[in-house]
Each structure stands twice: as structure tokens, then as C-alpha cells.
mmCIF file of the N, C-alpha and C atoms, coordinates in Angstrom:
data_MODEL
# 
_entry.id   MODEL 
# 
loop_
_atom_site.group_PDB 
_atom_site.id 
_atom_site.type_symbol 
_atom_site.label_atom_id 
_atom_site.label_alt_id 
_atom_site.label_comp_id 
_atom_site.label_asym_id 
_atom_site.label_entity_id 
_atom_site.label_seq_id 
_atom_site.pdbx_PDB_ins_code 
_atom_site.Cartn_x 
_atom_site.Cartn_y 
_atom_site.Cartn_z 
_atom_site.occupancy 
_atom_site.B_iso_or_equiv 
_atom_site.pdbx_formal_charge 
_atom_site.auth_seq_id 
_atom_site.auth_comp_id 
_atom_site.auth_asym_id 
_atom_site.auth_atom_id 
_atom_site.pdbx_PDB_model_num 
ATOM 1   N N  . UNK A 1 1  ? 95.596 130.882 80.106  1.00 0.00 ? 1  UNK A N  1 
ATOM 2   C CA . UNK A 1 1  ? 94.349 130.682 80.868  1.00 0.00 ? 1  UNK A CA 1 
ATOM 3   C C  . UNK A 1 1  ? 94.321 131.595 82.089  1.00 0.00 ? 1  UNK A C  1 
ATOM 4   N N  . UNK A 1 2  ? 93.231 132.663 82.531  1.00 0.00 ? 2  UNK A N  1 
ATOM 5   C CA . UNK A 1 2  ? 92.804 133.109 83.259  1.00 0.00 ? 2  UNK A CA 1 
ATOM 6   C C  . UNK A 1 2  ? 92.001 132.345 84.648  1.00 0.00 ? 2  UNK A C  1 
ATOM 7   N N  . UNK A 1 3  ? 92.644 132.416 85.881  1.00 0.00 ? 3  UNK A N  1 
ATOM 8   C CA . UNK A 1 3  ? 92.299 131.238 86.636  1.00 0.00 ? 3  UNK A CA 1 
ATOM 9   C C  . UNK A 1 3  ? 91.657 131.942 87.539  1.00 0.00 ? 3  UNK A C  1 
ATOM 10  N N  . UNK A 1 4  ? 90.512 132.067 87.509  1.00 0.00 ? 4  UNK A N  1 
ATOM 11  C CA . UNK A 1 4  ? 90.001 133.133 89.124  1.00 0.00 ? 4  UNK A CA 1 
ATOM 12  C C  . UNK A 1 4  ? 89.456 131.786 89.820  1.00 0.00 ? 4  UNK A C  1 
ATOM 13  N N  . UNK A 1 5  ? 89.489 132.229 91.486  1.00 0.00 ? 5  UNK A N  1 
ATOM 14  C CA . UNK A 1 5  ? 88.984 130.787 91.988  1.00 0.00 ? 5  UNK A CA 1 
ATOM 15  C C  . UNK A 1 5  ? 87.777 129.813 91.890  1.00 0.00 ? 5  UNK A C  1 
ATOM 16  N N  . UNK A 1 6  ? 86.542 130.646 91.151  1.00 0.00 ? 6  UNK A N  1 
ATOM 17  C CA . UNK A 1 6  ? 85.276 129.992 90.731  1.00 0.00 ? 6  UNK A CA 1 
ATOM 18  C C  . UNK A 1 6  ? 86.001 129.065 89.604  1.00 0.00 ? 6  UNK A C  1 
ATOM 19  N N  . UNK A 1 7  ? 86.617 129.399 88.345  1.00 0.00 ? 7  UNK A N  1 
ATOM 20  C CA . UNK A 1 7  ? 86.607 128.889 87.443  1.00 0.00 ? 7  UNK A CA 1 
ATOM 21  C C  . UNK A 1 7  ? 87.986 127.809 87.398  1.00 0.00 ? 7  UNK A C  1 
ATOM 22  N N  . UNK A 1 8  ? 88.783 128.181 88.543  1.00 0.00 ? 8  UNK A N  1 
ATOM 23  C CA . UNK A 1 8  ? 89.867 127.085 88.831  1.00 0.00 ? 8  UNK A CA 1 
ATOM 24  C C  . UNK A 1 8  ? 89.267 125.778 89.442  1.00 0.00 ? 8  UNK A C  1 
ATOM 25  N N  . UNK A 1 9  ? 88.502 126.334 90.428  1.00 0.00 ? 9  UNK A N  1 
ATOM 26  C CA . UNK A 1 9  ? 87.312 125.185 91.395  1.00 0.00 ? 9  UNK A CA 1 
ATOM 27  C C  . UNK A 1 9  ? 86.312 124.381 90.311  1.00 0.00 ? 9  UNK A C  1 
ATOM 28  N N  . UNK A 1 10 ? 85.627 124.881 89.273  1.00 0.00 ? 10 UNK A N  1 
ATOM 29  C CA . UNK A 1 10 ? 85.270 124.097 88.296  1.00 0.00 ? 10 UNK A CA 1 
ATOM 30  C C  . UNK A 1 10 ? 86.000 123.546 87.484  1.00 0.00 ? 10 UNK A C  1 
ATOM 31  N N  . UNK A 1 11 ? 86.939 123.596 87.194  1.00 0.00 ? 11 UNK A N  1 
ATOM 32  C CA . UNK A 1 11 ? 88.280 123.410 86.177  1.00 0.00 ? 11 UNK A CA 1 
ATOM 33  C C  . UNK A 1 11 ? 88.387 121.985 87.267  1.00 0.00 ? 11 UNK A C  1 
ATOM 34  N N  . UNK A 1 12 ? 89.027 122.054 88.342  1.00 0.00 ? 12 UNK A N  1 
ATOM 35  C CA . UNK A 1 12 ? 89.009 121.056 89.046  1.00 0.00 ? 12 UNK A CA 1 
ATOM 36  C C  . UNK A 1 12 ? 87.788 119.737 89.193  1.00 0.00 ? 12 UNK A C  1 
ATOM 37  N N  . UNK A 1 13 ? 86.475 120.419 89.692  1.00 0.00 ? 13 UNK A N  1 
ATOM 38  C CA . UNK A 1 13 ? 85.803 119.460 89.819  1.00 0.00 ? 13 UNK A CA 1 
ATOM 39  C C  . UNK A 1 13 ? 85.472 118.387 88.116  1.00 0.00 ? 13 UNK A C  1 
ATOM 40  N N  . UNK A 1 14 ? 86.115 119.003 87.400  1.00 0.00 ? 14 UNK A N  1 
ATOM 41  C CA . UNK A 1 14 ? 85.638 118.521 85.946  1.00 0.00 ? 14 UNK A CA 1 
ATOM 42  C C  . UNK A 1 14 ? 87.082 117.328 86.010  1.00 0.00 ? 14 UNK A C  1 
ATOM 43  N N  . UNK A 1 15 ? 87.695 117.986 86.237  1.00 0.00 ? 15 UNK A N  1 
ATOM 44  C CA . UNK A 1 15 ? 88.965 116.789 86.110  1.00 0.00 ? 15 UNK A CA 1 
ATOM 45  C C  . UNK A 1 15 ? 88.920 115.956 87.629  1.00 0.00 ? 15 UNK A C  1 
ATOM 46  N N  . UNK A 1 16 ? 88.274 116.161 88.530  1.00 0.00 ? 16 UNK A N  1 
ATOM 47  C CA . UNK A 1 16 ? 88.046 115.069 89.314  1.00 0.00 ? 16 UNK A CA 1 
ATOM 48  C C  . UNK A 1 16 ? 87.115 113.824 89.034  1.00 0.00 ? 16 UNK A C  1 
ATOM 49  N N  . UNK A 1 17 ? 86.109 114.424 88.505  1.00 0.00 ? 17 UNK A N  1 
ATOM 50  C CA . UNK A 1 17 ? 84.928 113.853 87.577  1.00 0.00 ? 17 UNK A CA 1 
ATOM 51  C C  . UNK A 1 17 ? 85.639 113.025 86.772  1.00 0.00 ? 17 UNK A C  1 
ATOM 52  N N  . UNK A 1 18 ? 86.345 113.387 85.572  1.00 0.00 ? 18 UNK A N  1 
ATOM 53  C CA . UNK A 1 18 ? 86.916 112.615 84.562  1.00 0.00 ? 18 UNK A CA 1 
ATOM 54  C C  . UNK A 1 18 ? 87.744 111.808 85.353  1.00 0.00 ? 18 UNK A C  1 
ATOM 55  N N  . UNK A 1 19 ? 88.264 111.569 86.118  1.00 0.00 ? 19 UNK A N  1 
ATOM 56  C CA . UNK A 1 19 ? 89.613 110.966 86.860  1.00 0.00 ? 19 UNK A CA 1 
ATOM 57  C C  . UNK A 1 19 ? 88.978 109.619 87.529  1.00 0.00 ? 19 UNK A C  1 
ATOM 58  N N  . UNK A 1 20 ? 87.784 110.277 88.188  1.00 0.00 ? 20 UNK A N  1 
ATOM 59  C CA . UNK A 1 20 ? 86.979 108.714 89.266  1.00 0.00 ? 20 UNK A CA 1 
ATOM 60  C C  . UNK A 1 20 ? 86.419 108.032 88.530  1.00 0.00 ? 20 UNK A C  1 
ATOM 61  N N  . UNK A 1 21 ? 85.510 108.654 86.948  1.00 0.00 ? 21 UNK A N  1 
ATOM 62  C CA . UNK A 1 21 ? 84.962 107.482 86.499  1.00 0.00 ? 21 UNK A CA 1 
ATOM 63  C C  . UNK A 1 21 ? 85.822 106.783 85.776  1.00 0.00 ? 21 UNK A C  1 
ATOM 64  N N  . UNK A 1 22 ? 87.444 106.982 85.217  1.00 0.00 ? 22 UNK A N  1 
ATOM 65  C CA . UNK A 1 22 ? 87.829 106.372 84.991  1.00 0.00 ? 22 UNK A CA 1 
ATOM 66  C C  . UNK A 1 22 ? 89.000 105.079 85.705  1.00 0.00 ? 22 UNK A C  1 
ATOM 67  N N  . UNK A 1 23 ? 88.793 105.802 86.780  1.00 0.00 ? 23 UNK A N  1 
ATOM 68  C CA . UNK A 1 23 ? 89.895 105.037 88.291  1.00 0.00 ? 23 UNK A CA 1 
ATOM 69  C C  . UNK A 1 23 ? 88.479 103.720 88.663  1.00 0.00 ? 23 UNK A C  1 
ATOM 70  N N  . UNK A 1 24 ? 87.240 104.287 88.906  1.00 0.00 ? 24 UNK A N  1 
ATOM 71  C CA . UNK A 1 24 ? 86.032 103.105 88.921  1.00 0.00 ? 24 UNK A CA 1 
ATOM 72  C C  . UNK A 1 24 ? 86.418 102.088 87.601  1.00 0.00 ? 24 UNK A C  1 
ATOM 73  N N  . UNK A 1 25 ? 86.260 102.645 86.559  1.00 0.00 ? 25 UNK A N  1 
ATOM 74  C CA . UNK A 1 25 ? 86.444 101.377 85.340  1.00 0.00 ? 25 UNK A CA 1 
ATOM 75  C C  . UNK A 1 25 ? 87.518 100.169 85.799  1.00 0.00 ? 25 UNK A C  1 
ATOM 76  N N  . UNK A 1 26 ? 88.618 101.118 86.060  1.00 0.00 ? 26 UNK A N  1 
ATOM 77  C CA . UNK A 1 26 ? 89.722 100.323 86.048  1.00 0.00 ? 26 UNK A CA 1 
ATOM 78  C C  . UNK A 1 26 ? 89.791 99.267  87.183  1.00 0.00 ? 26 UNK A C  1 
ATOM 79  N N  . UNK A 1 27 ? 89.185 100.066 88.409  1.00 0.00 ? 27 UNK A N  1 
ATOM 80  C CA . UNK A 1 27 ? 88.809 99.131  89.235  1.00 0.00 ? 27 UNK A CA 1 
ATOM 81  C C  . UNK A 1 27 ? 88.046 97.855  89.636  1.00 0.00 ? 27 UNK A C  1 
ATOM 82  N N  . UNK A 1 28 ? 86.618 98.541  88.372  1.00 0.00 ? 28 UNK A N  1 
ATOM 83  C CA . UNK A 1 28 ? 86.317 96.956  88.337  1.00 0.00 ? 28 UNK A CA 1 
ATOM 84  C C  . UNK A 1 28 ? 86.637 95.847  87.240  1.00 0.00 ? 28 UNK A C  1 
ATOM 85  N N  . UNK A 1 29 ? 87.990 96.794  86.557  1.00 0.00 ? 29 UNK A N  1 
ATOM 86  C CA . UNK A 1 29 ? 88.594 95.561  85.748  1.00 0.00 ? 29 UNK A CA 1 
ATOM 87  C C  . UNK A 1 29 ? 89.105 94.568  86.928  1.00 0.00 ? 29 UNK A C  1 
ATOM 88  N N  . UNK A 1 30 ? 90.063 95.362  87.716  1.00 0.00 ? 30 UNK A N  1 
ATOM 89  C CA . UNK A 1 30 ? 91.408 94.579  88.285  1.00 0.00 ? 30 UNK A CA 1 
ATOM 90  C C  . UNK A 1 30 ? 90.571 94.023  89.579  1.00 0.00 ? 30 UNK A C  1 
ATOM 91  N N  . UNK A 1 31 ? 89.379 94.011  89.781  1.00 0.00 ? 31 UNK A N  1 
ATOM 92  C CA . UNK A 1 31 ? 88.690 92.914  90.957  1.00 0.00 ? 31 UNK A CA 1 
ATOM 93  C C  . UNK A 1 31 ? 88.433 91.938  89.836  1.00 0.00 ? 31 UNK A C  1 
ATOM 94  N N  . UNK A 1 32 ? 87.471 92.100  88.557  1.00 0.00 ? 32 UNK A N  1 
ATOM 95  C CA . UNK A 1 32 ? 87.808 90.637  87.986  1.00 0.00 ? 32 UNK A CA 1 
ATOM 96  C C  . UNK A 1 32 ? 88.571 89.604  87.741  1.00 0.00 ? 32 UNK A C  1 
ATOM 97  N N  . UNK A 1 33 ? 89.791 90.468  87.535  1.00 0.00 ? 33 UNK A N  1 
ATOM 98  C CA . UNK A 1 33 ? 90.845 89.907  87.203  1.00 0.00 ? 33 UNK A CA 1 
ATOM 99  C C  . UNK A 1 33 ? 91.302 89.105  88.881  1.00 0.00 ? 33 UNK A C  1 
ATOM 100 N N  . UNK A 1 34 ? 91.183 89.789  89.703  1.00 0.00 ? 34 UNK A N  1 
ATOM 101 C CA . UNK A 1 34 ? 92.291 89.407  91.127  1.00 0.00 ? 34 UNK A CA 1 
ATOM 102 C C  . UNK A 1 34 ? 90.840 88.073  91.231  1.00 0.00 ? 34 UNK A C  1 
ATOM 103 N N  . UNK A 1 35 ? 89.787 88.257  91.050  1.00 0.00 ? 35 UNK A N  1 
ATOM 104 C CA . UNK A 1 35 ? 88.626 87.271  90.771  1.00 0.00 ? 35 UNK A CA 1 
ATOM 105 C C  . UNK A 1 35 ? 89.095 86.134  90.578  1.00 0.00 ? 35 UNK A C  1 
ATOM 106 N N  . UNK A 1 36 ? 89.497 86.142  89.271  1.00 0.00 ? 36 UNK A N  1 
ATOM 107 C CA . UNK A 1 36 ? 89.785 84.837  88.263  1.00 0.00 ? 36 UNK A CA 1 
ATOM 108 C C  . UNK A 1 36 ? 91.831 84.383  89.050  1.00 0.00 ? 36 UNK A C  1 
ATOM 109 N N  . UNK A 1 37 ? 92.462 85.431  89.705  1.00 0.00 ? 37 UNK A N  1 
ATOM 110 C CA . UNK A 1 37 ? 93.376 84.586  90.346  1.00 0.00 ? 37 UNK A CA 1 
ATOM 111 C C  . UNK A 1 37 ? 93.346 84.045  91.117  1.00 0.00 ? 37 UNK A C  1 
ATOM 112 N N  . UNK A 1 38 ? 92.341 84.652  92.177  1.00 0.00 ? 38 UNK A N  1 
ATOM 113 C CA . UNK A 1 38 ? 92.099 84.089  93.273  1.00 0.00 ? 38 UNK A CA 1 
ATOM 114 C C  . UNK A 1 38 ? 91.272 82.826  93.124  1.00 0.00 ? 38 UNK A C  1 
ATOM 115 N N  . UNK A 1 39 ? 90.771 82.205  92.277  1.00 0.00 ? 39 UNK A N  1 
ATOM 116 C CA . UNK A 1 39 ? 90.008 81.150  91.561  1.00 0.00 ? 39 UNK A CA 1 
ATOM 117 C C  . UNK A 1 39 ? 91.445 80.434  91.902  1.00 0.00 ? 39 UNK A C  1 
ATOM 118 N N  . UNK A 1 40 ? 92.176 80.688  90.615  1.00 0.00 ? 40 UNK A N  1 
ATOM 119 C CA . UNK A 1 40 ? 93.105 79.671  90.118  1.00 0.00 ? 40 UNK A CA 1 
ATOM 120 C C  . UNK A 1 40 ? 94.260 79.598  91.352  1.00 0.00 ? 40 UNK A C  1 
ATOM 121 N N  . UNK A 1 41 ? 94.650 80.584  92.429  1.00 0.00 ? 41 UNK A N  1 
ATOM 122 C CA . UNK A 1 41 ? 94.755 80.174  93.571  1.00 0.00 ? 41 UNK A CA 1 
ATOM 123 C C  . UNK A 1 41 ? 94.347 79.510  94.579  1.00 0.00 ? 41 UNK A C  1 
ATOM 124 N N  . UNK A 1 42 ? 93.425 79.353  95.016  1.00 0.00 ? 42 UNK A N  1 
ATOM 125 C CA . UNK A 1 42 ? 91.786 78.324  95.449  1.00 0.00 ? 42 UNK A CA 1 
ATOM 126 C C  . UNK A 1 42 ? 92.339 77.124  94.842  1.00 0.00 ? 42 UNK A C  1 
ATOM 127 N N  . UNK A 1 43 ? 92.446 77.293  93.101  1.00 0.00 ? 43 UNK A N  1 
ATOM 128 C CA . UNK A 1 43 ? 92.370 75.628  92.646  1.00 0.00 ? 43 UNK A CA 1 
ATOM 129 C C  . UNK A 1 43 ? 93.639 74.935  93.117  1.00 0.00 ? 43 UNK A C  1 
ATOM 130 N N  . UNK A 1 44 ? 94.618 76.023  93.235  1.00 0.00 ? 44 UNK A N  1 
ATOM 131 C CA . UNK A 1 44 ? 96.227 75.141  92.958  1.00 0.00 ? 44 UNK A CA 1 
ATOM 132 C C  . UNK A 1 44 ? 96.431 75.247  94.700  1.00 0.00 ? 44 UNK A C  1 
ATOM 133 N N  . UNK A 1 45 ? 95.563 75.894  95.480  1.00 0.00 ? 45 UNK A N  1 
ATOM 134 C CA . UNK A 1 45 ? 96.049 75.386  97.188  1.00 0.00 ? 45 UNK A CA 1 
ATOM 135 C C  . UNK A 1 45 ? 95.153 74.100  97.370  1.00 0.00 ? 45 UNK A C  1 
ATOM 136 N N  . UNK A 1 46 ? 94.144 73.934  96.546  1.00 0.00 ? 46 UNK A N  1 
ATOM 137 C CA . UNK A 1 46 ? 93.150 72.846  97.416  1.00 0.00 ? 46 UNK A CA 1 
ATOM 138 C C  . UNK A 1 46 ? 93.932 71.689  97.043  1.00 0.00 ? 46 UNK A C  1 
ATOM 139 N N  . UNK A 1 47 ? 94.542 70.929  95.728  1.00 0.00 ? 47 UNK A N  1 
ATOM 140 C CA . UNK A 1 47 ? 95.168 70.075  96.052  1.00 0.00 ? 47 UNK A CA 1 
ATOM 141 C C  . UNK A 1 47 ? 96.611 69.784  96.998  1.00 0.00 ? 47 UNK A C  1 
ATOM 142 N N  . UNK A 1 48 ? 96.970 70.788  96.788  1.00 0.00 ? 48 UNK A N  1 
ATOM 143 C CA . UNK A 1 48 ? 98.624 71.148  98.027  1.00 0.00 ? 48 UNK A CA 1 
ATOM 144 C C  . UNK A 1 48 ? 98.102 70.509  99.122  1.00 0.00 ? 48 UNK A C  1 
ATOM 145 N N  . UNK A 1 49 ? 96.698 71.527  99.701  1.00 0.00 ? 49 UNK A N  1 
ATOM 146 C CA . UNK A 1 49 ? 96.055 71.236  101.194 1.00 0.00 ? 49 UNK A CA 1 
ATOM 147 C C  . UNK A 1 49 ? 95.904 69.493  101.081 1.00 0.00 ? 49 UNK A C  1 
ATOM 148 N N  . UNK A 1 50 ? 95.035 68.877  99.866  1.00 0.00 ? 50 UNK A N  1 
ATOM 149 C CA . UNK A 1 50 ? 94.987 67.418  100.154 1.00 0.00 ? 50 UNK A CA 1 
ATOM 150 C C  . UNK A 1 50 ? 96.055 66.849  100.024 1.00 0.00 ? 50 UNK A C  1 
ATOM 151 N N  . UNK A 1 51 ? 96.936 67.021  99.227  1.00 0.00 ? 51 UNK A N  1 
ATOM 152 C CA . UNK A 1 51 ? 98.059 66.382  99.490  1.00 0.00 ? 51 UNK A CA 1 
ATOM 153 C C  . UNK A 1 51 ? 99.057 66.354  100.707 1.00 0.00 ? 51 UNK A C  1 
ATOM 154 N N  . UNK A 1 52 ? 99.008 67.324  101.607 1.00 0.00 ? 52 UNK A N  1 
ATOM 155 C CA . UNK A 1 52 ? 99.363 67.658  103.158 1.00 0.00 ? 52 UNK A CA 1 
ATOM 156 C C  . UNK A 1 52 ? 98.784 66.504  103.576 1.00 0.00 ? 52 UNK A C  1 
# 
């Protein structure tokens, strides 16, 4: 591969591109997920707290 700096700088922005929309996906997997722990954390402190 022939890298002059126009076509290294696009070479780049293409793999930055590919990189965020897939770092976004993943991200709004792992808020659902920290979602649904933080639920089931919520559930398992509120009786602890009443039982205090």
C-alpha cells in the first residue's frame, strides 16, 4: 500500500468511522445490561436497608 497523507487521512477517518459505530453498539448494550443490575441491586439493597 502506497500511503500519501490524503489517502492515509482517509484510510483513517474510515476506520474511525467503523470503530465508533461499533464502540456506540456496544455501549448501548452494556448500559442495558449495568440497567438490569442496577435493578437487581436496588432489589437486593432495599430489603438489607429494611431489615437494618
Amino acid at each position: 500500500m502506497v500511503l500519501t497523507v490524503k489517502t492515509h487521512k482517509i484510510f483513517c477517518f474510515r476506520r474511525r468511522r467503523r470503530r465508533r459505530r461499533r464502540r456506540e453498539k456496544k455501549k448501548k448494550k452494556k448500559k442495558k445490561k449495568k440497567k438490569k443490575k442496577f435493578l437487581e441491586v436496588l432489589g437486593f439493597g432495599n430489603p438489607v436497608i429494611s431489615e437494618n
